[in-house]
MARKOL-530775 format. One record per residue (C-alpha): x, y, z; chain; residue number from 1; residue in three letters. Coordinates in nm, 3 decimals, decimal comma, always signed. Layout:
<rs>
- X/Y/Z/A/NUM/ALA $
...
</rs>
This chain:
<rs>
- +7,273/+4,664/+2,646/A/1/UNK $
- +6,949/+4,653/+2,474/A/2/UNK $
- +6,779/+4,997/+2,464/A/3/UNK $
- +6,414/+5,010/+2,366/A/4/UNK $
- +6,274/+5,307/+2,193/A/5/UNK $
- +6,060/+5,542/+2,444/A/6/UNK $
- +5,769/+5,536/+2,176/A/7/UNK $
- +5,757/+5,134/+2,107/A/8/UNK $
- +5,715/+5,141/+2,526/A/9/UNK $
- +5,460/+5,355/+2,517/A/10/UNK $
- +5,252/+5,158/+2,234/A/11/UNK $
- +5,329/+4,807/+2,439/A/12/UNK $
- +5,204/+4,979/+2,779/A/13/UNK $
- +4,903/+5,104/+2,613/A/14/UNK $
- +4,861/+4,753/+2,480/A/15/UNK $
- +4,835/+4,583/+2,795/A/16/UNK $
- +4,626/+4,798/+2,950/A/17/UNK $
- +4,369/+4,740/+2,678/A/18/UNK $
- +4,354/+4,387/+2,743/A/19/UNK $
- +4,481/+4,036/+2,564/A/20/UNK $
- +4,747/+4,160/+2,304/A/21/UNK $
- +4,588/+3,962/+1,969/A/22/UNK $
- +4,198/+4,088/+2,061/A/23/UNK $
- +4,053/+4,308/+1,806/A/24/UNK $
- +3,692/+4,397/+1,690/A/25/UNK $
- +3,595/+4,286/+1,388/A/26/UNK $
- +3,271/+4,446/+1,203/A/27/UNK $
- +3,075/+4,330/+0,918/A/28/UNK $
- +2,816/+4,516/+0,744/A/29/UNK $
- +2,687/+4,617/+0,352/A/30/UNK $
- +2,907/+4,895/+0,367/A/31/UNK $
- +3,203/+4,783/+0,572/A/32/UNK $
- +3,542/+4,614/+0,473/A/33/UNK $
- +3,403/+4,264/+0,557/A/34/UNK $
- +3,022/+4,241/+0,404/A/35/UNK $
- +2,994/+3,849/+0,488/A/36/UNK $
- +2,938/+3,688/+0,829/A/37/UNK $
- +3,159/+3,394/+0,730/A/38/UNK $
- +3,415/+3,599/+0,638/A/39/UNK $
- +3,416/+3,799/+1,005/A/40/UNK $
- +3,421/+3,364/+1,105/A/41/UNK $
- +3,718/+3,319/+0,907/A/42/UNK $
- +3,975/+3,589/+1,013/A/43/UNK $
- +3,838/+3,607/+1,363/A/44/UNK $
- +4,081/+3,492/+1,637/A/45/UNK $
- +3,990/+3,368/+1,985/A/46/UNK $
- +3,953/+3,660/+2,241/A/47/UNK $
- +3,795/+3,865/+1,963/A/48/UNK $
- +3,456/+4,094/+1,951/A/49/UNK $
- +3,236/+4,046/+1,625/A/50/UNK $
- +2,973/+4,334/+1,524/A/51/UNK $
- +2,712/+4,266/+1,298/A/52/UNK $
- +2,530/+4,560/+1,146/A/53/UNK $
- +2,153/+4,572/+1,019/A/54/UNK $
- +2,072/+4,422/+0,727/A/55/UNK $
- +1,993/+4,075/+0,555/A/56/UNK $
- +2,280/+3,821/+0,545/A/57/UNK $
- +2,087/+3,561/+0,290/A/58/UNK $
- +2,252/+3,259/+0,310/A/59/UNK $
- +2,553/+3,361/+0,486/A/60/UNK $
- +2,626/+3,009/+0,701/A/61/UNK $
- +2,919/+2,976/+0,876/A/62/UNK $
- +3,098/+2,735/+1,163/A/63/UNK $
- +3,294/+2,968/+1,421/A/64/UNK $
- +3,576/+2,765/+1,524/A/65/UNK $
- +3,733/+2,969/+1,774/A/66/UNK $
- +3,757/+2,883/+2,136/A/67/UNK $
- +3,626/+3,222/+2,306/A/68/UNK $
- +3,447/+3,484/+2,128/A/69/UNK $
- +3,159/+3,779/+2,137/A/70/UNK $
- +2,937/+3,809/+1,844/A/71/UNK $
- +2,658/+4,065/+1,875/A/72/UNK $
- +2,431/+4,242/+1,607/A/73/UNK $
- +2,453/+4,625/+1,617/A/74/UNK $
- +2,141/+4,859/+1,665/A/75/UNK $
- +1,855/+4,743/+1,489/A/76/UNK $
- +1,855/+4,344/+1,502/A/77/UNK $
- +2,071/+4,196/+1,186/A/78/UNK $
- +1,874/+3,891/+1,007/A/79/UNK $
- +2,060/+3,591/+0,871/A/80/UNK $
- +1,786/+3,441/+0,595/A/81/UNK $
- +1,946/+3,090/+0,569/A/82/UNK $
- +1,726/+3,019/+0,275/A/83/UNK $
- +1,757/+2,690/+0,315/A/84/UNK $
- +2,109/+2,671/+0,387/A/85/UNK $
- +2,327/+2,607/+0,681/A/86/UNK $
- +2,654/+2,514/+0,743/A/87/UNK $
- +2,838/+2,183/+0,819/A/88/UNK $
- +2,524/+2,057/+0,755/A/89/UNK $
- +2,387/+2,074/+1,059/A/90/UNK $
- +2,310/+2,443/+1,166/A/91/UNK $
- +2,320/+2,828/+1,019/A/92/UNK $
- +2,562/+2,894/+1,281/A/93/UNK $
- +2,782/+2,606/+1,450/A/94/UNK $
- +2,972/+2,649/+1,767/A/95/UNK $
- +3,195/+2,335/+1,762/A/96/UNK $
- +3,386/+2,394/+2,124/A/97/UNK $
- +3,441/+2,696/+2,334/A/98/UNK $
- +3,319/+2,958/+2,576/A/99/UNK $
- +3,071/+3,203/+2,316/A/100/UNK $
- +2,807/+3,500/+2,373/A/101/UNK $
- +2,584/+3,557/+2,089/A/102/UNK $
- +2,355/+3,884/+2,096/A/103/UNK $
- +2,080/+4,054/+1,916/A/104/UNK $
- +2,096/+3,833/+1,602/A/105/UNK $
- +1,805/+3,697/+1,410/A/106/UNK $
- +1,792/+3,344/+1,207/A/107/UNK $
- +1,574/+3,237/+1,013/A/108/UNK $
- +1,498/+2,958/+0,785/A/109/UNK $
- +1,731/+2,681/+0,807/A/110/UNK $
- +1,704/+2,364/+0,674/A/111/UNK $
- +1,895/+2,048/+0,646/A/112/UNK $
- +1,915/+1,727/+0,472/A/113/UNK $
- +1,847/+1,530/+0,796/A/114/UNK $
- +1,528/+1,763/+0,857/A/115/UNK $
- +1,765/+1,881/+1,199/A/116/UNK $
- +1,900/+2,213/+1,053/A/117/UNK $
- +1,936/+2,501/+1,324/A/118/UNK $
- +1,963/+2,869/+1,378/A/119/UNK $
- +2,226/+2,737/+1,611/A/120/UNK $
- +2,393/+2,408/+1,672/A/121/UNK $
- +2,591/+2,431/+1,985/A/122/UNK $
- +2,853/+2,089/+2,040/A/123/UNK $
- +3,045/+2,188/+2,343/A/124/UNK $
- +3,172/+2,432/+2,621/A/125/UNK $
- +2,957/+2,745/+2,705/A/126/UNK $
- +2,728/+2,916/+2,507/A/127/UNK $
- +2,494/+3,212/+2,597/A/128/UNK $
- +2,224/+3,349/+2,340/A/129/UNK $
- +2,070/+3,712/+2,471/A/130/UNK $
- +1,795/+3,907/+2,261/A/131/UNK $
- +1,819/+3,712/+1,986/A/132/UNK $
- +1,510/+3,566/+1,708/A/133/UNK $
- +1,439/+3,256/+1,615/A/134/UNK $
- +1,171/+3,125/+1,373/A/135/UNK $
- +1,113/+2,922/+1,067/A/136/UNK $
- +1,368/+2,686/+1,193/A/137/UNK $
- +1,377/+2,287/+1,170/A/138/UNK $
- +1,495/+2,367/+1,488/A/139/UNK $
- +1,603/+2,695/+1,729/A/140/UNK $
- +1,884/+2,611/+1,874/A/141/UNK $
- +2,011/+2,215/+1,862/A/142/UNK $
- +2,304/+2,109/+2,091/A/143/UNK $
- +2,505/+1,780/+2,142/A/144/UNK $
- +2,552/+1,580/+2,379/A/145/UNK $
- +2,852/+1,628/+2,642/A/146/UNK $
- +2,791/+1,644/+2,980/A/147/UNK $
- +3,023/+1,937/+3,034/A/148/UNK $
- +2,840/+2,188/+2,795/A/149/UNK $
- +2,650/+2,448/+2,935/A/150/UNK $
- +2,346/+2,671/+2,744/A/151/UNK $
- +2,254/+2,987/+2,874/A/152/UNK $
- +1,910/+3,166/+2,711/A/153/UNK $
- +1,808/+3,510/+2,773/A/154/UNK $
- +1,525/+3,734/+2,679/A/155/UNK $
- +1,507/+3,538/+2,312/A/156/UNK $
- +1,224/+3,484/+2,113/A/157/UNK $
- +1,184/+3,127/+1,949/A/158/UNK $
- +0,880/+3,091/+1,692/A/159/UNK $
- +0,668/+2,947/+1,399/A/160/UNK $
- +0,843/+2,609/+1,323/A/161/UNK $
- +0,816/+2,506/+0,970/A/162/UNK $
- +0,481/+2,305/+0,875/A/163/UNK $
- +0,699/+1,940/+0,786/A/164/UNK $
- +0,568/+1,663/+0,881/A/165/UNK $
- +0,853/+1,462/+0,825/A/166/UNK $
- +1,028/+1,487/+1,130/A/167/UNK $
- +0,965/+1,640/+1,496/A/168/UNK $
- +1,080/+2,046/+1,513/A/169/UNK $
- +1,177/+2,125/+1,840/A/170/UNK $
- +1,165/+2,511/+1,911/A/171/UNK $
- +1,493/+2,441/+2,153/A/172/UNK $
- +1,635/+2,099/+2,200/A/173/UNK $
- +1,880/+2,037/+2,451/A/174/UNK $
- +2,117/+1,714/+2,426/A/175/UNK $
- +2,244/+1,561/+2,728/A/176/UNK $
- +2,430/+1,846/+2,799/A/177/UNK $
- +2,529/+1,961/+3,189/A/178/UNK $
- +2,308/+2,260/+3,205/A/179/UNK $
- +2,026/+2,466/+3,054/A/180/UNK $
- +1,911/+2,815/+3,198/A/181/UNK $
- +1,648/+2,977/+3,002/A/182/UNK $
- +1,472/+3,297/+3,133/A/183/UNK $
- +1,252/+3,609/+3,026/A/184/UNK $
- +1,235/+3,441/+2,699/A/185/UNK $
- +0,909/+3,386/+2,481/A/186/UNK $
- +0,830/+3,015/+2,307/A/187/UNK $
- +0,530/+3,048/+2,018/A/188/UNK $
- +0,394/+2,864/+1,694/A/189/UNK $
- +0,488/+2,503/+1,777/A/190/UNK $
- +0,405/+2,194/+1,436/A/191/UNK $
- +0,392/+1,850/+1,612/A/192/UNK $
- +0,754/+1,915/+1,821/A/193/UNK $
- +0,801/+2,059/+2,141/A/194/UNK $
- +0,864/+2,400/+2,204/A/195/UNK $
- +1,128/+2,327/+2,448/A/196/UNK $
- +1,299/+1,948/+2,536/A/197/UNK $
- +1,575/+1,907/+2,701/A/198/UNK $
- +1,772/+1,591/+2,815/A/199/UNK $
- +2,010/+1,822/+3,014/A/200/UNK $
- +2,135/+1,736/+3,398/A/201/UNK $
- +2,037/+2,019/+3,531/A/202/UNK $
- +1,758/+2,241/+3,425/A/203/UNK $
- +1,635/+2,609/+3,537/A/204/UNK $
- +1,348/+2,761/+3,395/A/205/UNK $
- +1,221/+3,073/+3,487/A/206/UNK $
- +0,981/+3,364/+3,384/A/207/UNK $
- +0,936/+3,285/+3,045/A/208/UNK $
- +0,617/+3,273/+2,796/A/209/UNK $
- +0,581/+2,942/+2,703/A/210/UNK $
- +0,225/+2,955/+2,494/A/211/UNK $
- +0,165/+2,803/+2,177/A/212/UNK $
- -0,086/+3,082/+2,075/A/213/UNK $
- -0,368/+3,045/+1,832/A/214/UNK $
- -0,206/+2,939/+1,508/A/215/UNK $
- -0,006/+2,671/+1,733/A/216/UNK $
- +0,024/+2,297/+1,685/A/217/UNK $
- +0,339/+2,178/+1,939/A/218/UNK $
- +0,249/+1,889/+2,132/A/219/UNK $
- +0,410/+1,946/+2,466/A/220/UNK $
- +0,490/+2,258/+2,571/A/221/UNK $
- +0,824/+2,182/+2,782/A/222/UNK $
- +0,960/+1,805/+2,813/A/223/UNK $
- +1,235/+1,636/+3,003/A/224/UNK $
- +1,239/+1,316/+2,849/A/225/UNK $
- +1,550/+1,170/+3,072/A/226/UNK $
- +1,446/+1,307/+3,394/A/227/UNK $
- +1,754/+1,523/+3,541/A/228/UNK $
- +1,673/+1,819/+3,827/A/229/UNK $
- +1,411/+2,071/+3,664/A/230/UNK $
- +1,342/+2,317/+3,825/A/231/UNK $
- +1,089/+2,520/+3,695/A/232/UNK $
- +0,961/+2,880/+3,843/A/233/UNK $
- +0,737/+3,175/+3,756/A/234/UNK $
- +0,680/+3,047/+3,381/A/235/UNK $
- +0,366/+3,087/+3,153/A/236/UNK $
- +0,284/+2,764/+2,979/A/237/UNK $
- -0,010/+2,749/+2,761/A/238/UNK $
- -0,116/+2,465/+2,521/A/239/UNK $
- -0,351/+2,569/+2,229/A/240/UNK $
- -0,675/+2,389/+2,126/A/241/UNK $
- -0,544/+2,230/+1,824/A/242/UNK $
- -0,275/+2,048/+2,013/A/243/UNK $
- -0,274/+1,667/+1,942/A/244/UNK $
- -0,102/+1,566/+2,267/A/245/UNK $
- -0,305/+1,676/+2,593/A/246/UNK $
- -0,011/+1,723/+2,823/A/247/UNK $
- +0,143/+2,070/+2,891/A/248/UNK $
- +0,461/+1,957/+3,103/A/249/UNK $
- +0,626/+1,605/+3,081/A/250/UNK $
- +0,910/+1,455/+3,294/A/251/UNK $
- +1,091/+1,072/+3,275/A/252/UNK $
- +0,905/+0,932/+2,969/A/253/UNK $
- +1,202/+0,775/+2,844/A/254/UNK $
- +1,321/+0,683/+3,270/A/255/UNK $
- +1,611/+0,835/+3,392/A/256/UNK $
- +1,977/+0,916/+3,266/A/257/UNK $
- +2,144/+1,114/+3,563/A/258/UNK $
- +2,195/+1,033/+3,894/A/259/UNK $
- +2,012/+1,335/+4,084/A/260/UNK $
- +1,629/+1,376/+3,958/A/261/UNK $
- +1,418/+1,569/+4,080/A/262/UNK $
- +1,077/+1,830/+3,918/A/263/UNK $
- +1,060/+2,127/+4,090/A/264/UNK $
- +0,720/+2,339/+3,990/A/265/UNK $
- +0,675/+2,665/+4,164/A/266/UNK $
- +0,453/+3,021/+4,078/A/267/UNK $
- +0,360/+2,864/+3,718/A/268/UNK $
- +0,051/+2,936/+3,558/A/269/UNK $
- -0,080/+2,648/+3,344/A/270/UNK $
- -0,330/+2,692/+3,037/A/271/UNK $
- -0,502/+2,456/+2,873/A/272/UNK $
- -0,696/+2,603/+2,602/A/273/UNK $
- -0,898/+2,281/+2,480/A/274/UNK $
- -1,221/+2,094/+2,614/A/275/UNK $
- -1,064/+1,806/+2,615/A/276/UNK $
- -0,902/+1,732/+2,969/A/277/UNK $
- -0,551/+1,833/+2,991/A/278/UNK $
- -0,255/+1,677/+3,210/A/279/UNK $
- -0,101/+1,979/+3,330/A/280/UNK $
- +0,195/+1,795/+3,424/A/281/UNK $
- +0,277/+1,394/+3,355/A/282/UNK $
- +0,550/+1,195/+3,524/A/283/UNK $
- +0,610/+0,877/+3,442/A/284/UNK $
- +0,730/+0,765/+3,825/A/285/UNK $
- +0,743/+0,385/+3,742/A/286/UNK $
- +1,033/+0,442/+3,471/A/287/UNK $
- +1,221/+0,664/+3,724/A/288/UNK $
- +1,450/+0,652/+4,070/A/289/UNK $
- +1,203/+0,540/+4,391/A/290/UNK $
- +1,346/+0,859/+4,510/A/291/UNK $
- +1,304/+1,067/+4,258/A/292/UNK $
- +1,163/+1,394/+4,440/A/293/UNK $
- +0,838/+1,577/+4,268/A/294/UNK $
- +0,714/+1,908/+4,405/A/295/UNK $
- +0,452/+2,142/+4,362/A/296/UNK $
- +0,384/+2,475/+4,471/A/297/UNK $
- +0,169/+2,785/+4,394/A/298/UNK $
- +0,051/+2,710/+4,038/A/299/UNK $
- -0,255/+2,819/+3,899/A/300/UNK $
- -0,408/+2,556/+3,626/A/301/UNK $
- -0,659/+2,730/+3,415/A/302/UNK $
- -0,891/+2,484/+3,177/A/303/UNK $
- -0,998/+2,145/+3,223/A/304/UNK $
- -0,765/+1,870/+3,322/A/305/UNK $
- -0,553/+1,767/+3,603/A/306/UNK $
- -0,252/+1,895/+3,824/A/307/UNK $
- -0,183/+1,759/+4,132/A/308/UNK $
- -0,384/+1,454/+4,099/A/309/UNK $
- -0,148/+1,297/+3,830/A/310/UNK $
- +0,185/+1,358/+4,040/A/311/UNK $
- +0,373/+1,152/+4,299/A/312/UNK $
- +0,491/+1,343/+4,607/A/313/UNK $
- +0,326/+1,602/+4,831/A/314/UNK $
- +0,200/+1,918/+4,664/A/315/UNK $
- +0,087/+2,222/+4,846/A/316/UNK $
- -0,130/+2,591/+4,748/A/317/UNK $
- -0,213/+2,503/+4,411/A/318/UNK $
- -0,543/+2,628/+4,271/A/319/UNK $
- -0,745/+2,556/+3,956/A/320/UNK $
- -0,949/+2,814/+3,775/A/321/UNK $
- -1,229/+2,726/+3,521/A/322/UNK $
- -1,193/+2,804/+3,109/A/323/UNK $
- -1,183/+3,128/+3,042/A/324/UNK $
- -1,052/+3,255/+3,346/A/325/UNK $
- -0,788/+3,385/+3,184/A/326/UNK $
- -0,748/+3,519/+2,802/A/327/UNK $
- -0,383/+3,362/+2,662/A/328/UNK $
- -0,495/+3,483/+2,291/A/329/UNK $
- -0,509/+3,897/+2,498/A/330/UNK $
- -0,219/+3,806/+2,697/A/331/UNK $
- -0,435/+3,840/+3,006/A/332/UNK $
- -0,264/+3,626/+3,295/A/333/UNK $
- -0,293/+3,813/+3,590/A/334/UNK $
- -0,570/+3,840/+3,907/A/335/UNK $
- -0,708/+4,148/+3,987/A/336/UNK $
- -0,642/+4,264/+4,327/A/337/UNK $
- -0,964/+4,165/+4,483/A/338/UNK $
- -0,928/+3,769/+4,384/A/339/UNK $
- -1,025/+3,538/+4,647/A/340/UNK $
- -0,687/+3,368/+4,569/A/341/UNK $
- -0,438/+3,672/+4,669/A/342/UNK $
- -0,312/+3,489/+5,008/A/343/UNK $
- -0,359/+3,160/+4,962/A/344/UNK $
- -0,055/+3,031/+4,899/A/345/UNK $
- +0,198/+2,830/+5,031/A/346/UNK $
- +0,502/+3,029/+5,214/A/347/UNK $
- +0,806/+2,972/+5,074/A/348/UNK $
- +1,017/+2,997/+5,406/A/349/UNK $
- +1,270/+2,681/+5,426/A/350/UNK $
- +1,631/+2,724/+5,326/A/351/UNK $
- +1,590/+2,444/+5,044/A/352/UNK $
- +1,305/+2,610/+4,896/A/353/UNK $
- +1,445/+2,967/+4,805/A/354/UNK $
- +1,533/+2,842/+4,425/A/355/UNK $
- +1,141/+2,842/+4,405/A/356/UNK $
- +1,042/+3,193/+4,539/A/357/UNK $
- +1,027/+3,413/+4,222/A/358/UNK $
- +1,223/+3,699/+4,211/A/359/UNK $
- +1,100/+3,824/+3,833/A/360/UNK $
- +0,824/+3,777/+3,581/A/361/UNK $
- +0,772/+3,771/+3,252/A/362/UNK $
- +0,778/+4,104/+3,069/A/363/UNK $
- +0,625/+4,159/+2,741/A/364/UNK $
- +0,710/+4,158/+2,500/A/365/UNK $
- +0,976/+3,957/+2,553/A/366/UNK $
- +1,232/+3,972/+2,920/A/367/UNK $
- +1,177/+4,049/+3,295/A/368/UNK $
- +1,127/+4,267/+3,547/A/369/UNK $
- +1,209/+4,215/+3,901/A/370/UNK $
- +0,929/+4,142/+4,139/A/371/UNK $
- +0,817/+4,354/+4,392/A/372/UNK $
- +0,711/+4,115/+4,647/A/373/UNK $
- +0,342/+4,198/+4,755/A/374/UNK $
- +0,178/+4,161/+5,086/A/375/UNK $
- -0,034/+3,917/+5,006/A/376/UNK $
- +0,098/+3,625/+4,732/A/377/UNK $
- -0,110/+3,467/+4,433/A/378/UNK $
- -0,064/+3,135/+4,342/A/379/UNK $
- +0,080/+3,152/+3,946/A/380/UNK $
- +0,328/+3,378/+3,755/A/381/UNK $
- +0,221/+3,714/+3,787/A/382/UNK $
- +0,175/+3,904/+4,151/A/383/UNK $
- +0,069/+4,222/+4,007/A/384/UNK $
- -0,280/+4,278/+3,930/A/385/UNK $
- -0,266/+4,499/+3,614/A/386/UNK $
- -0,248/+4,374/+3,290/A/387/UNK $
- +0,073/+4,279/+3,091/A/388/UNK $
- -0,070/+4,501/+2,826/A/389/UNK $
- -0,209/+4,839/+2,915/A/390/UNK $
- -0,596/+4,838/+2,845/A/391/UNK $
- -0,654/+4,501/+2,970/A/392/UNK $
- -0,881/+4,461/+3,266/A/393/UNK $
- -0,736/+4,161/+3,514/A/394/UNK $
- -0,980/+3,947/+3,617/A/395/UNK $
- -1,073/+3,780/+3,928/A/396/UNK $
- -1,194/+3,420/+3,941/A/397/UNK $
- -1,384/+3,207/+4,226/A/398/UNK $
- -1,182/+2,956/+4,456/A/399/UNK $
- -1,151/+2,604/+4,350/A/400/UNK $
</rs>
């Protein structure tokens, strides 16, 4: 009879009660054992937790070819300075197929011979970025296209594509992918790209800051070029003057790829910062599904242009302010607590429309905080009346 040593049956209980037998933690830093990302890529087995200390990884591409892992930067945010570089060609980090959670990492610069390089390039499975930078990228984050691959975005910062004309930079660029979540996340310093497209089936976008700001050039603001269910709740979108493209939100300008379409628009607030008259939101109905659903409710346009008037379907408590209402370049999106609009809104009561109540806004400088819902509603993102930055009067504006 086999007789195992009391001590090796302690070590194997102990073991199993700390979870899968082959995970470990691997960290990389300028003082650690491992000092290069690609390295932590290389020994790294699935199951396994990667920690990236602070510092400057220049030029330190990799592709993580595991199938289920954790990388997250360590205290203050770690920066990975392509320089030019990436990996694979195609991205600084690429996630070729699994289920992955990337945290407070920051990447920056990446360029590729196909003008398409990405902070990350995401192929298949899951993927969820949270409190991560993004800027001076050909593109943020790039995916492929399988319908079974699912991007997650939280409380991320994507900004200041490079000044190329050769080719369109998308801030993020979703493939025709199953599903894209984005929230509390902040979308800034568009060139000629979007600063969010997405061909995905099924699209949620909520409480995020989606304004190009002064120095910005994007054309749209958020696209859906293949149609797909978008549903798209308590978001700032604001186009700059210098834009060359006057519509904020597009939907089905290249008709309709999925089976189930539908544009959901709920407690947005919509900026156009230009005199010359804005579309707030374009569908292109005739290249789409006859029953192809389009709703509106409780936005709040600000600028010149048109909402309502350029969409199919039945819209309801929507309300226009004049330029200037609001001050995008002070971060001033709220209405004071004596507006004439607090209460006129449309109630959000029927089963199918509780994906469009908003439970959070935006929080600056980048995230969300949970709503406290008020007595009386406001059409647009914000229900409190103070300022998202303290010293900033809210204003009040006149019904439309």
């Amino acid at each position: 009879m086999l007789t195992v040593p009391r001590s090796l049956l302690l070590a194997l209980v102990s073991l199993a009660a700390a979870g899968p037998l082959c995970a470990a933690t691997l960290v990389v830093g300028p003082h650690e054992a491992l000092t290069r990302i690609a390295d932590a890529a290389r020994l790294a087995r699935d199951g396994d937790t990667v920690l990236i200390r602070p510092g400057t990884y220049t030029g330190d591409v990799t592709v993580w070819p595991q199938k289920s892992l954790e990388i997250r930067g360590v205290g203050d945010r770690p920066v990975l300075d392509a320089g030019g570089a990436v990996a694979d060609g195609k991205a600084i980090w690429v996630f070729s197929g699994g289920d992955f959670k990337v945290r407070n990492i920051a990447f920056r610069g990446a360029r590729a011979a196909d003008h398409n390089g990405a902070g990350i390039r995401f192929e298949r499975g899951r993927l969820e970025v949270r409190d991560c930078l993004f800027e001076d990228n050909e593109h943020g984050i790039l995916t492929a296209n399988f319908a079974d691959a699912e991007l997650t975005v939280v409380d991320s910062v994507f900004r200041d594509a490079p000044r190329d004309t050769r080719a369109l930079h998308h801030l993020l660029y979703a493939g025709r992918i199953g599903r894209l979540s984005v929230e509390g996340s902040r979308f800034h310093g568009g060139y000629q790209g979007h600063l969010l497209k997405s061909r995905a089936r099924h699209n949620d976008i909520r409480y995020n800051l989606l304004v190009d700001g002064q120095a910005g050039r994007a054309s749209y603001e958020l696209e859906f070029p293949e149609g797909g269910v978008a549903v798209v709740v308590g978001n700032v979108i604001g186009q700059g003057a210098d834009s060359a493209n006057p519509t904020l939100l597009a939907y089905g300008a290249e008709g309709a790829r999925w089976p189930d379409n539908r544009l959901l628009m709920a407690h947005n607030t919509l900026i156009s910062e230009g005199w010359r008259p804005a579309l707030f939101a374009r569908v292109w109905a005739d290249r789409l599904p006859p029953d192809t659903r389009f709703v509106a409710r409780n936005n709040l346009t600000v600028g010149l242009g048109v909402f309502t008037l350029a969409l199919p379907g039945w819209h309801q408590g929507n309300h226009a302010l004049p330029p200037g209402a609001l001050d995008p370049q002070r971060l001033d999106f709220t209405l004071a607590a004596g507006s004439l609009l607090r209460g006129r809104v449309s109630r959000l009561e029927q089963a199918d429309e509780a994906a469009l109540r908003p439970t959070a806004e935006f929080r600056f400088p980048v995230g969300r905080t949970p709503l406290v819902e008020p007595s009386r509603w406001v059409p647009g993102a914000f229900q409190r009346a103070e300022a998202m930055l303290p010293g900033l009067p809210a204003v009040s504006g006149p019904p439309p």
